[in-house]
C-alpha positions in Angstrom: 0.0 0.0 0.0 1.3 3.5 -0.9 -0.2 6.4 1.5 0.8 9.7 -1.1 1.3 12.7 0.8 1.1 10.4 4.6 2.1 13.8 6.9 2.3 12.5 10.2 0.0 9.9 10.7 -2.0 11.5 13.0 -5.0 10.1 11.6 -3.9 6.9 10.2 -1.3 5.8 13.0 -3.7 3.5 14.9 -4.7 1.6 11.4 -1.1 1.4 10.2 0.0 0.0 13.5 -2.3 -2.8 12.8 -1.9 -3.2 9.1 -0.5 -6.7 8.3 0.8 -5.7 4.9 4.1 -3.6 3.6 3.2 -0.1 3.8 5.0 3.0 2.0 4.4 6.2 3.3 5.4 9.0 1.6 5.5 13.1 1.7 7.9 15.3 0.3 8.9 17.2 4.0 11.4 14.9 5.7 9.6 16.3 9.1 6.1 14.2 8.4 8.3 11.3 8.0 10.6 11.5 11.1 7.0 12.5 13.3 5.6 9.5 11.5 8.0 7.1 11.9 8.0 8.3 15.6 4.3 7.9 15.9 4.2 4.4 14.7 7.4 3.5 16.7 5.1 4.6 19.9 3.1 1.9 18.5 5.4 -0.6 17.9 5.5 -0.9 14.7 8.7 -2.8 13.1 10.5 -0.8 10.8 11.1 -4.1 8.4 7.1 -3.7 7.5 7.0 -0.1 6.8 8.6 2.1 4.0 9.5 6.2 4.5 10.6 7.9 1.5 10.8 11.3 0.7 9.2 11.9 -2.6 7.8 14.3 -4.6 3.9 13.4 -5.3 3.9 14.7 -9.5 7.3 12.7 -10.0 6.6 9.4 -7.9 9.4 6.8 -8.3 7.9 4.0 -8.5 7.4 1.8 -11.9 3.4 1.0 -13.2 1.4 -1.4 -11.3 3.5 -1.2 -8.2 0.6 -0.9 -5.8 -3.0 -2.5 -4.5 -4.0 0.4 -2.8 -3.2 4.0 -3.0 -4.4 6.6 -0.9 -3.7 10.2 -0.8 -5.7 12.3 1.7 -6.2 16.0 2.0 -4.1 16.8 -1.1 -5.8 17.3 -3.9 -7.1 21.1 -2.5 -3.5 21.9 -2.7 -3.0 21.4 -6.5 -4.2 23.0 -9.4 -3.7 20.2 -12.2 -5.8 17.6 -10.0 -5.9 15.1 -13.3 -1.9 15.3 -13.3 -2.2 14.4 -9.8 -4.6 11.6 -10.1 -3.1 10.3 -13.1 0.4 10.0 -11.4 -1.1 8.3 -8.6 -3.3 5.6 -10.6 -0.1 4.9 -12.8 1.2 3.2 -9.7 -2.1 1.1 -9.4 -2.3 -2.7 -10.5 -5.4 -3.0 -12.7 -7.2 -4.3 -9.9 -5.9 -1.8 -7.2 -8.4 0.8 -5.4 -7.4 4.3 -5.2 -8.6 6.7 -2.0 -8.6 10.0 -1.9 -9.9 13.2 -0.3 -10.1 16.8 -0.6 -11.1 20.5 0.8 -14.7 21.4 -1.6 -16.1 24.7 -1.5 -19.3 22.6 -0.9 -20.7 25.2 2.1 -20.9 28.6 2.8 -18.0 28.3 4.9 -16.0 25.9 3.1 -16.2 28.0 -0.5 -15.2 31.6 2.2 -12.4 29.7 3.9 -11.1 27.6 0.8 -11.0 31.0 -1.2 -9.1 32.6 1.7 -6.5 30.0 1.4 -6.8 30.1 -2.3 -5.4 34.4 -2.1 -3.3 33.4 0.4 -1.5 30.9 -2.4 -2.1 28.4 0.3 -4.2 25.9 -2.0 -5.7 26.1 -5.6 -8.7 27.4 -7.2 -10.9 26.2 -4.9 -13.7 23.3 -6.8 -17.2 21.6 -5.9 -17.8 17.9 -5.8 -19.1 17.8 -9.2 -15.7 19.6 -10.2 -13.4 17.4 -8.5 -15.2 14.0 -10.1 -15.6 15.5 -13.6 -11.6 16.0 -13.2 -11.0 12.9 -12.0 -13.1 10.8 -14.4 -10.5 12.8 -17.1 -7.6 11.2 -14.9 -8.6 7.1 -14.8 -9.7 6.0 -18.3 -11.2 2.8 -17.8 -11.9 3.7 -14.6 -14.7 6.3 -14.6 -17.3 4.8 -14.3 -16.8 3.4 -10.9 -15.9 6.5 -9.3 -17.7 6.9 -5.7 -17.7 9.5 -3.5 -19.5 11.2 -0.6 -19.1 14.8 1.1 -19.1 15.4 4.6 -18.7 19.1 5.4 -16.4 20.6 3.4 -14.3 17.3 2.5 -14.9 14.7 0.1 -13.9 11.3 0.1 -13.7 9.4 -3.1 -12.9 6.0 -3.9 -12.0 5.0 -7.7 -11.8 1.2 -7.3 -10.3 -1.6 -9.9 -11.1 -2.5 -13.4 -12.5 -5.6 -12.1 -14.8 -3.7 -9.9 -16.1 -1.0 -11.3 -19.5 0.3 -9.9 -22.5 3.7 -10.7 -21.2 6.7 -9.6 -22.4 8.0 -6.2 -22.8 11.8 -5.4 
């Protein structure tokens, strides 16, 4: 499993600790890695099981088909070519391999203020709805389109764009 853009874990610690699989975790700050590898250490996790790599999300290093599962959570706010970024990341994916993701939505009144906010501040990109953020992924997985789910809660949505050999109606 490849977690793209894993920050410190402080969300996904607890399931990594119990994860019985190899996991890569990967961000481009070297500070996310160390506080990650410190959280999961707290945990007990064996270093033999688990991956840290500095990387560069839009120039991953791994060949096509290395993975099962990708996830990358809160990044795609933080990019403005989101169909690169998707398309980099399902590159990585076997053709059966599930691919996770979330994102900041200017979904709510608050959510479209605070999103634009961060958008002047050159803090994240153009801000996008839902419907935005699935119309530019569904450009980013041919073949894999037309399983695309996702939901919204709040201001974040969470979208799943499972295998070829599972491909399901699109959820909004």
């Amino acid at each position: 499993m490849l977690d793209a853009g894993c920050g410190s874990l402080v969300f996904t610690a607890a399931v990594y600790a119990e994860a019985h699989r190899p996991l890569v975790l990967l961000d481009q700050s070297v500070g996310m890695l160390e506080a990650a590898r410190d959280r999961l250490a707290a945990r007990g996790v064996r270093p033999a099981s688990t991956v840290f790599l500095q990387a560069d999300l839009l120039d991953l290093p791994f060949a096509s088909g290395r993975f099962s599962t990708v996830l990358s959570m809160g990044m795609l706010h933080l990019f403005e070519d989101v169909e690169g970024v998707v398309s980099t990341l399902a590159r990585t994916l076997t053709p059966e391999g599930a691919l996770f993701l979330s994102s900041l939505i200017a979904e709510t009144w608050i959510g479209s203020r605070y999103l634009s906010l961060l958008h002047r501040a050159g803090e994240v990109a153009t801000p996008r709805s839902e419907q935005q953020l699935v119309a530019a992924l569904c450009r980013s997985v041919p073949g894999r389109s037309d399983g695309i789910l996702s939901r919204v809660e709040g201001s974040m949505a969470f979208v799943e764009v499972p295998g070829t050999t599972s491909a399901r109606v699109v959820a909004g």
